[in-house]
N, CA, C and O of each residue as an XYZ file, in Angstrom:
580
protein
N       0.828     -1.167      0.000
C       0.000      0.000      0.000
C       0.884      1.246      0.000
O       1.852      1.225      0.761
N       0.679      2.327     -0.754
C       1.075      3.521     -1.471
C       0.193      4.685     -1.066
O      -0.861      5.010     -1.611
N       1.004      5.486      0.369
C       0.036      6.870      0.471
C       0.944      8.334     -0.142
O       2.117      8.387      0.227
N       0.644      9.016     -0.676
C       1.118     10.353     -0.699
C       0.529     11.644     -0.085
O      -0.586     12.041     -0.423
N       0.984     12.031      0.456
C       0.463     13.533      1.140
C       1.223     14.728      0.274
O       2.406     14.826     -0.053
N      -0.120     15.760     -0.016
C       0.446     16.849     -0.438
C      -0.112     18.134      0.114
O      -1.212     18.228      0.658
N       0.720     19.087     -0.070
C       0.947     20.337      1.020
C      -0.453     20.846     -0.013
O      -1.107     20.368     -0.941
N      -0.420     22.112      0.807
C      -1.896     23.071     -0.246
C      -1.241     23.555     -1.682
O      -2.055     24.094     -2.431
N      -0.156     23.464     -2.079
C       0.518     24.240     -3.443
C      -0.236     22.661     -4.447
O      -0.351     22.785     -5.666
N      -0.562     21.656     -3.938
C      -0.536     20.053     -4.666
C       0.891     19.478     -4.619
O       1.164     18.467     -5.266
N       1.945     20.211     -3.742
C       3.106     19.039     -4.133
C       3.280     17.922     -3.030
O       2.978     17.999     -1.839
N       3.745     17.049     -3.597
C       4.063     15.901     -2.800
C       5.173     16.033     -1.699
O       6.372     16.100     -1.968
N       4.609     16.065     -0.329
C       5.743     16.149      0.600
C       6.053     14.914      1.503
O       6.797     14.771      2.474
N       5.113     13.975      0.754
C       5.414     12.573      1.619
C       4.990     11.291      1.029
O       3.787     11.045      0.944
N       5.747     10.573      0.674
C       5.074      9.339      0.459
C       5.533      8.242      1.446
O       6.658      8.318      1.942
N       4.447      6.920      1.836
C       4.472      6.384      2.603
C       4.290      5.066      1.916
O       3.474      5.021      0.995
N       4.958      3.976      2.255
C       5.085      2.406      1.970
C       4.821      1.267      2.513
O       5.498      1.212      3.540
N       4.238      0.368      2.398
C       4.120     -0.487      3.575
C       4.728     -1.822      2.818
O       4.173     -2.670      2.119
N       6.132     -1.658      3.257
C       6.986     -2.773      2.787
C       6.882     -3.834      3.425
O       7.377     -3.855      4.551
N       6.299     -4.879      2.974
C       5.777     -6.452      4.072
C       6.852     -7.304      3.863
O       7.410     -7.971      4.734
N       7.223     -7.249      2.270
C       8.319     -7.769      2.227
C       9.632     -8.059      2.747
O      10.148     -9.170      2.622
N      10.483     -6.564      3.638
C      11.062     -6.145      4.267
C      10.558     -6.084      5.636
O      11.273     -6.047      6.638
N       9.341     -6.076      5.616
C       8.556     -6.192      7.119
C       8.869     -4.697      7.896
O       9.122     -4.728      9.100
N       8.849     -3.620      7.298
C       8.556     -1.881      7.521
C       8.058     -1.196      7.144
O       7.875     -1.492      5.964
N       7.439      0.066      7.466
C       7.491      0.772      6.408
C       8.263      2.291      6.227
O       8.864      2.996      7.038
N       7.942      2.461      4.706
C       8.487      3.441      4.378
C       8.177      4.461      4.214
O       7.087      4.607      3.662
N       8.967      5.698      4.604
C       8.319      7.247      4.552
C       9.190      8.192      4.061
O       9.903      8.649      4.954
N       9.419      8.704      2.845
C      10.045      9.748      1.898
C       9.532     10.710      2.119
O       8.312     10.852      2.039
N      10.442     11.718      2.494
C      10.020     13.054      2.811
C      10.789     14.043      1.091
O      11.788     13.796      0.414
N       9.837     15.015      0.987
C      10.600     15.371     -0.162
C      10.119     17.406      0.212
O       9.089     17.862      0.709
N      11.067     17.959     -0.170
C      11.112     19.424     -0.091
C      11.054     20.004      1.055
O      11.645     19.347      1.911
N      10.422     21.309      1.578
C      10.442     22.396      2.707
C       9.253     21.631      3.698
O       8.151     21.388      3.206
N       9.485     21.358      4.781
C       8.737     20.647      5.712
C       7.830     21.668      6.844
O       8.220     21.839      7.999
N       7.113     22.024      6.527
C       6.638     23.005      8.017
C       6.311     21.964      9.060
O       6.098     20.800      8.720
N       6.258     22.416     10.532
C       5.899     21.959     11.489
C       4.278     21.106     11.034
O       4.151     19.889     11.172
N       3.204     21.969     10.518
C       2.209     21.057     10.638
C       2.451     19.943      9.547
O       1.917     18.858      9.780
N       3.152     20.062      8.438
C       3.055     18.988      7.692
C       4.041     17.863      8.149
O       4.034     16.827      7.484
N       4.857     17.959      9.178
C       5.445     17.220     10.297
C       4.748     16.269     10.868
O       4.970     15.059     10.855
N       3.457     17.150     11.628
C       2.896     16.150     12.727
C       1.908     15.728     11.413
O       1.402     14.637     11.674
N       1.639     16.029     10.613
C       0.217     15.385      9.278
C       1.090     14.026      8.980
O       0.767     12.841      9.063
N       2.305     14.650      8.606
C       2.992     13.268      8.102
C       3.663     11.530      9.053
O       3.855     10.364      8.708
N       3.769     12.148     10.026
C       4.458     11.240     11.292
C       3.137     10.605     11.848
O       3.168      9.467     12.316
N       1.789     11.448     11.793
C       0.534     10.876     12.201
C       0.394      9.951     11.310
O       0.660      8.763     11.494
N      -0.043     10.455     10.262
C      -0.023      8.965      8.928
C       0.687      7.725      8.827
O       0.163      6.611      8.795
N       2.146      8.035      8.769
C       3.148      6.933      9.123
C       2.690      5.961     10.263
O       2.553      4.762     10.018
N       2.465      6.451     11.448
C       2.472      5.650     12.521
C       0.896      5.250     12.564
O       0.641      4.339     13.351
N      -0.082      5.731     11.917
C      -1.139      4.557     11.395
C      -1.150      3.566     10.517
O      -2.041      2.718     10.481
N      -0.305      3.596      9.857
C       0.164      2.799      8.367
C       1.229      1.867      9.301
O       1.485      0.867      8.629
N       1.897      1.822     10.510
C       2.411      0.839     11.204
C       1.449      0.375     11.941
O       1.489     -0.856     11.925
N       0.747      0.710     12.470
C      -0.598      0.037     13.457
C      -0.924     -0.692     12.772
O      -1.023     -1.905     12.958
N      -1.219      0.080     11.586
C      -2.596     -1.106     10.532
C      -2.245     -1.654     10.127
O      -3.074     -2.300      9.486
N      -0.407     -2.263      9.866
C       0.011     -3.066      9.194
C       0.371     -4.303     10.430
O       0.367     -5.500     10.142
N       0.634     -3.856     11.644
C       1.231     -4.766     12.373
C       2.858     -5.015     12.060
O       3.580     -6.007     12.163
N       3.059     -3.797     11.679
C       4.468     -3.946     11.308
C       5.791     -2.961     12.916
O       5.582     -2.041     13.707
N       6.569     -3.541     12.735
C       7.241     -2.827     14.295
C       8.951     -2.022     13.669
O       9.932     -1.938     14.408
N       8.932     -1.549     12.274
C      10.129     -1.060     12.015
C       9.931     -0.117     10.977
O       9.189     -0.495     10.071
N      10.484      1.185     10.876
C      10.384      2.477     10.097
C      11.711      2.300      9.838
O      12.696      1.948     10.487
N      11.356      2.816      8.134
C      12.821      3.605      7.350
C      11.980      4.652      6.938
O      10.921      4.540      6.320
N      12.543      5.698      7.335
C      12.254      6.874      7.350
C      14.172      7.835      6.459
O      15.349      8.061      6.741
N      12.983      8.042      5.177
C      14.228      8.982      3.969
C      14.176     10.345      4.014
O      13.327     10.776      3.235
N      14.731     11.154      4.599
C      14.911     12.769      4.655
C      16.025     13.367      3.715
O      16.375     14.545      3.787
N      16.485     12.571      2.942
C      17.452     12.546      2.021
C      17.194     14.071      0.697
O      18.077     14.632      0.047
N      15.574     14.376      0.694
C      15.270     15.023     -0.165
C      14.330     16.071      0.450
O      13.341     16.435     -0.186
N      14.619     16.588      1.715
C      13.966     17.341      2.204
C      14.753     18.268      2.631
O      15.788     17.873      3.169
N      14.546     19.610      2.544
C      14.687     20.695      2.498
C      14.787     21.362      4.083
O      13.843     21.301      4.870
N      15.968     21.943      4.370
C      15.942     22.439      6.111
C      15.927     21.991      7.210
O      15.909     20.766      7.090
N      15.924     22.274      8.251
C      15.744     22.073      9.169
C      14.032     21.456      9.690
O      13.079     22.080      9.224
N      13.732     20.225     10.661
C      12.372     19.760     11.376
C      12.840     20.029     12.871
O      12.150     19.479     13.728
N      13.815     20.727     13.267
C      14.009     21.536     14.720
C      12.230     21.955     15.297
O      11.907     21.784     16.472
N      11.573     22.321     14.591
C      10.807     23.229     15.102
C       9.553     22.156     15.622
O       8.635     22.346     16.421
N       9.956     20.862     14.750
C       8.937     20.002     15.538
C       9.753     18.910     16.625
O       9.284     17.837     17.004
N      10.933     19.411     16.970
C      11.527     18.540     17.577
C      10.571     17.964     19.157
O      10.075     16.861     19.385
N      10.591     18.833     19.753
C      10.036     18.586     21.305
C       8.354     17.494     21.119
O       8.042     16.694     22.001
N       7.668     17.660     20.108
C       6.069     17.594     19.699
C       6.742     16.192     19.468
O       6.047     15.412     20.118
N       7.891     15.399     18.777
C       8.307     14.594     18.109
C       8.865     13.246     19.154
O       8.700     12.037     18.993
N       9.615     14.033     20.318
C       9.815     13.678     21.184
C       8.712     13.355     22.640
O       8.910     12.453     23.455
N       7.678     14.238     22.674
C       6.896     14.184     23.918
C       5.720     13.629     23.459
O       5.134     12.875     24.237
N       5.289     13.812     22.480
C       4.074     13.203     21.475
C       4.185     12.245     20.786
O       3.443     11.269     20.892
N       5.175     12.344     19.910
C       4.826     11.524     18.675
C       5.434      9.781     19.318
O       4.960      8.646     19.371
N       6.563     10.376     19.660
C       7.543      8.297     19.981
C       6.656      8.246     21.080
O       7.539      7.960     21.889
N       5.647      8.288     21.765
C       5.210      7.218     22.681
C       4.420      6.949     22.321
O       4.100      5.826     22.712
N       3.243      7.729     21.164
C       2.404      6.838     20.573
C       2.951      6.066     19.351
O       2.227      5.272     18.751
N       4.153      6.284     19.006
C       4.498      5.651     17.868
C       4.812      4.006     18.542
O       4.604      2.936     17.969
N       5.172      4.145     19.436
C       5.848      2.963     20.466
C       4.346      2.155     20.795
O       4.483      0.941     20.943
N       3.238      2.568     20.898
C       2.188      2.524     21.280
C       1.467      1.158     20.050
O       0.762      0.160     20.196
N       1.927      1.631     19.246
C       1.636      1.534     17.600
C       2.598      0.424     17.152
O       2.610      0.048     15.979
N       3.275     -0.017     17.938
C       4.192     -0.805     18.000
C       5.757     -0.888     17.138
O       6.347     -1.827     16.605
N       6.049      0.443     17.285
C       7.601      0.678     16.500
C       8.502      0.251     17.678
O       8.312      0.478     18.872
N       9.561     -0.438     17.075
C      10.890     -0.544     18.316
C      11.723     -0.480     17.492
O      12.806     -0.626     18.060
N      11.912     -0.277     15.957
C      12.824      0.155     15.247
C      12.577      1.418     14.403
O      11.588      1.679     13.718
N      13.675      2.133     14.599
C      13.497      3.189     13.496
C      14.801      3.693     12.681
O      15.795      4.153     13.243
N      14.677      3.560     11.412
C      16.443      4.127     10.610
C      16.193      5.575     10.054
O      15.278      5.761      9.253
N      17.123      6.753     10.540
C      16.666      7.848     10.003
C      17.417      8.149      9.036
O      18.262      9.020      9.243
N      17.346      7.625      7.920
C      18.536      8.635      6.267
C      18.411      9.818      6.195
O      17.344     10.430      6.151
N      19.781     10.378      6.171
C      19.911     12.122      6.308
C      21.026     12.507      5.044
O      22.073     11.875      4.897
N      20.824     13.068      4.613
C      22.107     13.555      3.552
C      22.862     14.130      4.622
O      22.423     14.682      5.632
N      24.183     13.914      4.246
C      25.351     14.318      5.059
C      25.436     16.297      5.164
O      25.115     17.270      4.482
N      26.076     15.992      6.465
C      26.048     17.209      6.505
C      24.838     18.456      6.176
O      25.271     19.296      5.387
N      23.912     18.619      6.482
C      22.309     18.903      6.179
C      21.465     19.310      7.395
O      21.407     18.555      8.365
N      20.723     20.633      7.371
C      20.023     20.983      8.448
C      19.214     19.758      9.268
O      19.064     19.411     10.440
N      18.805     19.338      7.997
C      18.088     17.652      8.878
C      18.850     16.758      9.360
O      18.198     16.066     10.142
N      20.583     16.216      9.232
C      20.942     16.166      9.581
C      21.018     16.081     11.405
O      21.061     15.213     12.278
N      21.001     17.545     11.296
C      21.713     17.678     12.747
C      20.424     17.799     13.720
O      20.625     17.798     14.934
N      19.148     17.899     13.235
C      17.531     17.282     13.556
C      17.261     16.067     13.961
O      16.689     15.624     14.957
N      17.722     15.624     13.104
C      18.070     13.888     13.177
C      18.775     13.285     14.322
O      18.398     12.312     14.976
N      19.897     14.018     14.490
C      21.037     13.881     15.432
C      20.502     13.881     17.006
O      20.579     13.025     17.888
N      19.867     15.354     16.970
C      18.801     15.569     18.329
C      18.519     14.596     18.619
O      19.144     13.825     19.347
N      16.959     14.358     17.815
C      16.043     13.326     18.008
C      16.829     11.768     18.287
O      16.049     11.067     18.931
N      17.739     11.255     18.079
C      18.391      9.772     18.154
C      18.845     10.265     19.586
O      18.386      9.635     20.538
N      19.681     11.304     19.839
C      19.885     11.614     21.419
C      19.351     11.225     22.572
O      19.759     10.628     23.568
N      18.078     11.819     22.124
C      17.154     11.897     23.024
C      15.901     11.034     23.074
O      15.158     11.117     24.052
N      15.652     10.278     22.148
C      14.221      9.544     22.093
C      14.562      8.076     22.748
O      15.631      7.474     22.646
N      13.597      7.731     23.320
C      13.911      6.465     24.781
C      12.795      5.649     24.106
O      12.762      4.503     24.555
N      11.870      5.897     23.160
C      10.931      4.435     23.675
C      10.975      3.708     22.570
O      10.075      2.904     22.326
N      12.080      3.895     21.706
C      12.208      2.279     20.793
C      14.320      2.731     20.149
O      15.043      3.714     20.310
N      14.505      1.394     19.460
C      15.778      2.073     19.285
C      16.090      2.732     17.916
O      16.287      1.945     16.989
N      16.155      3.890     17.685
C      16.601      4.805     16.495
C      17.833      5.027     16.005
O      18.713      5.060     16.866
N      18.064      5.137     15.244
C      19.669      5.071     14.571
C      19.612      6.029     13.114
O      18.893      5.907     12.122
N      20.423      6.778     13.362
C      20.987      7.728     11.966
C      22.134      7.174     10.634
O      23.324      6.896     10.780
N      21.679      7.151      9.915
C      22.174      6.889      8.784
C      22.184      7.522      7.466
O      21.174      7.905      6.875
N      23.552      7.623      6.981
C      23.813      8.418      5.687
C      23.752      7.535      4.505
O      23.938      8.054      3.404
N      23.594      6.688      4.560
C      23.304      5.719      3.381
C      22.476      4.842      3.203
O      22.186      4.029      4.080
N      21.847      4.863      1.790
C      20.343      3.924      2.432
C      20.842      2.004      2.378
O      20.136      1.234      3.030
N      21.596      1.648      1.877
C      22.359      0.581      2.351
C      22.420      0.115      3.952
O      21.791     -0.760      4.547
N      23.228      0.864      4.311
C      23.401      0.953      6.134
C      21.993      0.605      6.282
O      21.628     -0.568      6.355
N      21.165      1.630      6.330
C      20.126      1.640      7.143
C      19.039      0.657      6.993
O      18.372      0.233      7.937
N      18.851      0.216      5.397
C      17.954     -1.279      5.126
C      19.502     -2.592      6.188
O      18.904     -2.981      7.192
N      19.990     -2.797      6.194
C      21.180     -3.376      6.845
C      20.613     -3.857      8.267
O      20.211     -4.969      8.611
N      20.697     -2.858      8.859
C      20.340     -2.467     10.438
C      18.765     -2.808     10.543
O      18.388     -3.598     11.409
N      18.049     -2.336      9.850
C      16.466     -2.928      9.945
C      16.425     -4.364      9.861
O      15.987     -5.100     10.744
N      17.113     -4.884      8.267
C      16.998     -6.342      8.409
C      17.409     -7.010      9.248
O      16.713     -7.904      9.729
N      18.590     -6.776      9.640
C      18.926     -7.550     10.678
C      17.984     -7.226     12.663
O      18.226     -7.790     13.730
N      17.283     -6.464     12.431
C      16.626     -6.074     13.786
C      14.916     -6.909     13.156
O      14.309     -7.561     14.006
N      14.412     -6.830     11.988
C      13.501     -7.289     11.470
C      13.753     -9.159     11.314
O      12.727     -9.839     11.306
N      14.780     -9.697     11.229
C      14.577    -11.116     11.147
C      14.408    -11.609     12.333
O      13.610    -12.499     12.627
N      15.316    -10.927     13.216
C      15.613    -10.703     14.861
C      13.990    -11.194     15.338
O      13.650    -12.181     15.991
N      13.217    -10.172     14.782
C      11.502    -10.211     15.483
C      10.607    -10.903     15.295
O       9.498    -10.950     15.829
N      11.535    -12.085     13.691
C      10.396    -12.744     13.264
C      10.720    -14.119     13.498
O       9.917    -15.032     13.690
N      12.205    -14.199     13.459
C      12.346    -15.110     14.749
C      12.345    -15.605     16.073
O      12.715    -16.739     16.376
N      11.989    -14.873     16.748
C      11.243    -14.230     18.295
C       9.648    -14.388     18.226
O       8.963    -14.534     19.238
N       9.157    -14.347     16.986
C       7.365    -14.209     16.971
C       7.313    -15.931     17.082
O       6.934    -16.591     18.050
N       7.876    -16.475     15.621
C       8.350    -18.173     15.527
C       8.211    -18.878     17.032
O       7.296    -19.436     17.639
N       9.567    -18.567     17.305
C       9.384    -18.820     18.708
C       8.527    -19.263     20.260
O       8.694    -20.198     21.042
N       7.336    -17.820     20.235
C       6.313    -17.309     20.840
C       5.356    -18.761     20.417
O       4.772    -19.565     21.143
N       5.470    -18.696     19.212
C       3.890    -19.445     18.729
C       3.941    -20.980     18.452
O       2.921    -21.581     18.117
């Protein structure tokens, strides 16, 4: 399943994936991000993990524009405990190097406690780190049942 969100101009500032295959999903951020299209977009995402029953985000900022500072605290006090809620315990954040989002990115992995997040400059690395935290869970479910 394939969502796109677009700002009021009609452009696309988000598309969302629900990779079963990989067992995550995916969320491409593309251009100038305001705060509300922040929480529009991170709300969506983390229903598209509920409804999938899926427990791991790759999340691409690779093509987004500035700084998400301004939704940092909302991201942190709001968003990861219902995202955790929703059942994420993985998350990979792709950042182009060196990049206002970047160092957004950087924050947020600091500081966020309720699943484990990790920054990454390459989208290699970061499918890497999921799979191996994603076989991890589905051999653990095996297990359970």
């Amino acid at each position: 399943m394939r969502t796109e969100l677009v700002n009021a101009f009609g452009n696309t500032f988000l598309t969302i994936t629900q990779d079963h295959e990989n067992r995550w999903i995916r969320a491409d951020w593309q251009g100038y991000s305001t705060e509300e299209a922040i929480k529009t977009g991170m709300t969506a995402y983390t229903q598209a993990l509920e409804q999938s029953h899926l427990h791991a985000m790759l999340i691409d900022t690779r093509q987004m524009a500035g700084s998400w500072s301004h939704s940092l605290d909302w991201m942190l006090e709001e968003w990861a405990p219902q995202a955790a809620r929703a059942g994420l315990q993985y998350y990979a954040l792709l950042v182009e190097p060196e990049s206002f989002a970047e160092a957004s990115a950087d924050a947020f992995y600091e500081q966020v406690r309720y699943f484990k997040a990790k920054v990454f400059e390459d989208l290699e690395s970061a499918e890497n780190w999921l799979q191996r935290r994603s076989n991890w869970l589905q051999s653990r479910s095996y297990q359970l049942t």
